[in-house]
C-alpha positions in Angstrom: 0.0 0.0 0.0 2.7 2.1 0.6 3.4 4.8 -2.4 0.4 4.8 -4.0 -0.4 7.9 -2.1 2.8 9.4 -1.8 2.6 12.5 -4.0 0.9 15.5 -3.0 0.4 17.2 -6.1 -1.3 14.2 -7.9 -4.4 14.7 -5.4 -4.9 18.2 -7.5 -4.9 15.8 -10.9 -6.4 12.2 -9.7 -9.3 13.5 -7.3 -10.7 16.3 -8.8 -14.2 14.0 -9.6 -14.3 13.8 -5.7 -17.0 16.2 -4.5 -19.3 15.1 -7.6 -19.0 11.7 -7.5 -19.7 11.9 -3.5 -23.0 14.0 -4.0 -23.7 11.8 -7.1 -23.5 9.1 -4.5 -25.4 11.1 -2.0 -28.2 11.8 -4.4 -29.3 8.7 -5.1 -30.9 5.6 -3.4 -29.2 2.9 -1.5 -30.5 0.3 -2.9 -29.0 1.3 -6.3 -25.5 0.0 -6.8 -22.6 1.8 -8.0 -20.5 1.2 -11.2 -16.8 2.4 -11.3 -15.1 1.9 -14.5 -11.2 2.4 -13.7 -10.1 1.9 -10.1 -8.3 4.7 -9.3 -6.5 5.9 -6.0 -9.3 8.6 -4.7 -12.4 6.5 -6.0 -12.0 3.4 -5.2 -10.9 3.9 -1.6 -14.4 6.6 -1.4 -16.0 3.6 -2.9 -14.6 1.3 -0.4 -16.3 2.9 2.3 -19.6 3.3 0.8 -19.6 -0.3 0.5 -18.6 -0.8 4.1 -21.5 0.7 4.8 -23.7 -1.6 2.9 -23.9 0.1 -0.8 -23.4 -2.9 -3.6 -20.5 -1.3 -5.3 -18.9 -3.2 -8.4 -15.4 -1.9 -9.9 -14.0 -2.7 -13.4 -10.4 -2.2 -14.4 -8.4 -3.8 -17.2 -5.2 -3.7 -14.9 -4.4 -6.6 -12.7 -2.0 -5.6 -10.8 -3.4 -1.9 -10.2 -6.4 -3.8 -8.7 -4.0 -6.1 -6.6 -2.8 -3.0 -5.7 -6.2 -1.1 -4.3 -7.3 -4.6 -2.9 -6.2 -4.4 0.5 -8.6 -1.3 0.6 -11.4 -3.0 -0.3 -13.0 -4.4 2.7 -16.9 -5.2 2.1 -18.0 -8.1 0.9 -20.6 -5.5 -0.9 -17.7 -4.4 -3.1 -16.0 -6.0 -5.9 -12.8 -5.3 -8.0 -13.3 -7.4 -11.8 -10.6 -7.4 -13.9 -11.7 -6.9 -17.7 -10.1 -8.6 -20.7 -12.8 -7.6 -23.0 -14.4 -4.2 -22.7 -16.8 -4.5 -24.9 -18.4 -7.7 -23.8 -17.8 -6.0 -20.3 -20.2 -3.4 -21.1 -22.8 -5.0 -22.7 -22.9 -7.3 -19.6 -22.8 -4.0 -17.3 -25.8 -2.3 -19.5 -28.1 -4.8 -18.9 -28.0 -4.1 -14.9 -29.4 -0.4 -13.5 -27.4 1.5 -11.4 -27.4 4.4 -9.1 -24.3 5.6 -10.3 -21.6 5.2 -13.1 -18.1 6.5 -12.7 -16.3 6.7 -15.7 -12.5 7.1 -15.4 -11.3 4.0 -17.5 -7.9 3.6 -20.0 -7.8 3.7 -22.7 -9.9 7.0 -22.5 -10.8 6.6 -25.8 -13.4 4.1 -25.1 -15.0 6.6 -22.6 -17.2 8.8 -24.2 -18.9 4.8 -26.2 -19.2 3.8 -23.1 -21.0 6.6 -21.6 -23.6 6.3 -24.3 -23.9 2.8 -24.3 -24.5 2.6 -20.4 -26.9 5.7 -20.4 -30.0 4.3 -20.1 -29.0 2.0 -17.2 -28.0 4.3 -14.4 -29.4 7.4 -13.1 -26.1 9.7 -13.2 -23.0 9.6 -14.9 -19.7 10.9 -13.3 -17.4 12.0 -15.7 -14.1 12.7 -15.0 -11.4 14.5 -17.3 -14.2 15.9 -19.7 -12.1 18.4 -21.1 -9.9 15.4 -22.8 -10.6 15.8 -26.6 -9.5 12.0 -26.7 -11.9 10.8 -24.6 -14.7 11.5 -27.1 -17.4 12.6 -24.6 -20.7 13.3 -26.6 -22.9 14.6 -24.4 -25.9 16.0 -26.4 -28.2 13.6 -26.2 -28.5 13.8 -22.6 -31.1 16.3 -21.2 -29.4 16.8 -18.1 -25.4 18.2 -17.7 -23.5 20.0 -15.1 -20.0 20.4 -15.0 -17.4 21.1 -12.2 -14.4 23.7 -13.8 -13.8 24.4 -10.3 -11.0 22.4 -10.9 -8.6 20.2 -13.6 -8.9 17.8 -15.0 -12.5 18.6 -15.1 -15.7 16.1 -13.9 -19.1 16.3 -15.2 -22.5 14.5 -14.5 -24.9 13.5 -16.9 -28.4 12.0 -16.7 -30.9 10.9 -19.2 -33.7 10.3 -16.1 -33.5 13.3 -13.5 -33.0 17.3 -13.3 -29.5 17.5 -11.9 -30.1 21.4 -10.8 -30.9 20.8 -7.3 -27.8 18.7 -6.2 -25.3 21.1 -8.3 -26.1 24.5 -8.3 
């Protein structure tokens, strides 16, 4: 575990999705499990604990050994790290379930903004992080509801096909 946490500077560049995905998380219900695509340093541990206390959470990375890695933070039988070999069969398999929330921080971020659209329709937001990326191809007009955080870089966004995101992010 040691190292993974031992740069100061990279919370300004890896956790800037922080305070949307944890009121994404906070405005929805319970019952509704969460979907992280990339295990990351900030989210999963956040995720960790959400799961501790008794959210289903299910995170997807094609590293192995970054999820050996985060393991030993992840505590809850409610959370699970999958390692993906095939993306898109991945997906597809992920669409078909519904889902409070989707965090979308996954490599290669080319894939991001097809995966967005194609798991739309199953959650009720979307967390977004490094929006600004031109490479991540994040096409976001087909969904009715969009806020996004330039408070800081890289820069997170929410989406929702299903619910007015005004009163959680003024």
């Amino acid at each position: 575990m040691s190292g993974i946490f031992d740069r100061e500077h990279e919370v300004l560049k890896w956790g800037t999705h922080l305070p949307m995905l944890a009121a994404a998380l906070c405005a929805t219900p319970p019952e509704l499990s969460v979907l992280e695509l990339g295990a990351g340093r900030f989210s999963t541990v956040l995720l960790a604990a959400v799961a501790a206390a008794g959210r289903r959470v299910v995170t997807v990375d094609a590293d192995a050994s970054w999820l050996q890695t985060l393991a030993p933070f992840v505590m809850s039988p409610r959370h699970t790290l999958q390692h993906v070999s095939d993306w898109d069969a991945e997906i597809d398999r992920l669409a078909s379930e519904r889902w409070g929330v989707v965090f979308v921080d996954h490599w290669p971020p080319e894939r991001r903004g097809r995966d967005v659209l194609r798991l739309a329709d199953s959650a009720e937001l979307l967390v977004l992080h490094d929006t600004e990326c031109a490479a991540c191809g994040f096409e976001l007009s087909s969904f009715p509801f969009v806020t996004r955080d330039e408070r800081f870089l890289p820069v997170t966004t929410v989406v929702s096909r299903k619910r007015s995101l005004s009163t959680m992010y003024p």
